[in-house]
Wavefront OBJ file of the C-alpha trace (Angstrom):
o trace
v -19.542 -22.635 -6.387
v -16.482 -22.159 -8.441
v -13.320 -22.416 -7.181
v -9.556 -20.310 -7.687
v -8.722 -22.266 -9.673
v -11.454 -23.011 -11.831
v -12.116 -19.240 -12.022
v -8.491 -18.600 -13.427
v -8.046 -21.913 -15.673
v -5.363 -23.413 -13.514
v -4.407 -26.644 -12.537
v -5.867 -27.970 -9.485
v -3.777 -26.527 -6.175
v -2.369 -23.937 -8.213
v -5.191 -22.203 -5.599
v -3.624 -22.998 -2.679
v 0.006 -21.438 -4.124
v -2.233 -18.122 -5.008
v -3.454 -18.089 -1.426
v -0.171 -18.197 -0.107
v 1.684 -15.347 -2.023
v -1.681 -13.197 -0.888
v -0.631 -14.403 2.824
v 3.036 -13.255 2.327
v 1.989 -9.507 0.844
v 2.385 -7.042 3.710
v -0.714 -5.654 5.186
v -0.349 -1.944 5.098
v -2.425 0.563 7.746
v -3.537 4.020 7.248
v -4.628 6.525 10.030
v -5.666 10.116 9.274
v -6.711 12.936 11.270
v -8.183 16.550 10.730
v -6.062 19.080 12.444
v -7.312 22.364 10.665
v -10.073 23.049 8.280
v -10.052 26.760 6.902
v -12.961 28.443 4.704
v -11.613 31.007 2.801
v -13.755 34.052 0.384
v -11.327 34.807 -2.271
v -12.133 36.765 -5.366
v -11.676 33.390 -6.926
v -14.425 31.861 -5.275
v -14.431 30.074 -1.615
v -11.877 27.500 -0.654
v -11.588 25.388 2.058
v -8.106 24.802 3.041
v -8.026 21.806 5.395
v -4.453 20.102 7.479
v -4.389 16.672 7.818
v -1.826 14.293 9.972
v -1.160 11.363 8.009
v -0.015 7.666 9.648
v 1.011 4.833 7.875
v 2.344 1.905 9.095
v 3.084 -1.716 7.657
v 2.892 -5.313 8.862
v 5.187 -7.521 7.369
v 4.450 -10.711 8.925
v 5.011 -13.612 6.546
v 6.764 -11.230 3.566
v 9.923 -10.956 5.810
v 10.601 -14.309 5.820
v 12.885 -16.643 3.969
v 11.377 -16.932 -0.023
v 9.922 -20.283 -0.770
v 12.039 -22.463 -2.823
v 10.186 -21.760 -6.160
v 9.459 -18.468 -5.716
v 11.463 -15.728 -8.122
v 12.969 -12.669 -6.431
v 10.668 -9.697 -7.161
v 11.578 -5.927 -6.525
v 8.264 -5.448 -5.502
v 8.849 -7.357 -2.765
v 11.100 -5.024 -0.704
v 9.811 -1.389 -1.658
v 6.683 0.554 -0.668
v 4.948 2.582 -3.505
v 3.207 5.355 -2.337
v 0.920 7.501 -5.166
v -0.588 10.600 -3.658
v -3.719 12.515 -5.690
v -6.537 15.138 -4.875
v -10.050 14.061 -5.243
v -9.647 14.945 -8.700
v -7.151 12.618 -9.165
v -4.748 15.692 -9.810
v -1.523 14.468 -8.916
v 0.247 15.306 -5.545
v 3.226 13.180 -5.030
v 4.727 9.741 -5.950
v 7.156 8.280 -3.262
v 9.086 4.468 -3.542
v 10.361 3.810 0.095
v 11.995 0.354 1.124
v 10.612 -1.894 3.537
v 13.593 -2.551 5.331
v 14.307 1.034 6.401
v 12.118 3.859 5.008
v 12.865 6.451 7.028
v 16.674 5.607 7.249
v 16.679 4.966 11.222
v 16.171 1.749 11.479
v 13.626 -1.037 11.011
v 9.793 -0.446 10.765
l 1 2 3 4 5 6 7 8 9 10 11 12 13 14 15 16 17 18 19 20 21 22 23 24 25 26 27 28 29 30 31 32 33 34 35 36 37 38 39 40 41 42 43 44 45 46 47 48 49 50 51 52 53 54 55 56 57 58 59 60 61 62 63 64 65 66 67 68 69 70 71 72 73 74 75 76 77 78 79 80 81 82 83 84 85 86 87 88 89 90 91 92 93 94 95 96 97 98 99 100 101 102 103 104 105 106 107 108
């Protein structure tokens, strides 16, 4: 079995600093629920317009914490990107909300 680091041509424990920046990404959670579902007959053709109640939530954990001392500052780091699109991939709606406050009342 290959390891990280032989499967990315790094130098040995280069794995273990890979497995660590994964540990410090926030772990983001999505809940959605149906609230109305409505089947339309337009001249058009039928539609089905539906409501949904969308949750999201974020664990920091580890990527609140101090930087280690190697690791470059990266905007990434602080701010939520948030890309919204229909089945179609049409798009809806493209959002960038900080970490530290996105709804502006305080922490999440």
């Amino acid at each position: 079995m290959l390891t990280i680091e032989q499967l990315l041509n790094k130098k040995q424990a280069s794995g273990d600093k890979i497995l660590s920046a994964v540990r410090e990404l926030p772990q983001y959670f999505v809940t959605i629920h149906e609230l109305v579902v409505e089947h339309n007959t337009v001249a058009s053709g039928n539609t089905v317009d539906v409501e949904v109640d969308i949750h999201c939530s974020v664990s920091l954990g580890s990527a609140s914490s101090s930087k280690s001392k190697g690791q470059k500052s990266r905007h990434y780091h602080d701010m939520t990107y948030i890309l919204t699109v229909t089945s179609d991939l049409d798009f809806v709606d493209f959002r960038r909300i900080p970490l530290s406050d996105p709804l502006g009342d305080g922490p999440i």
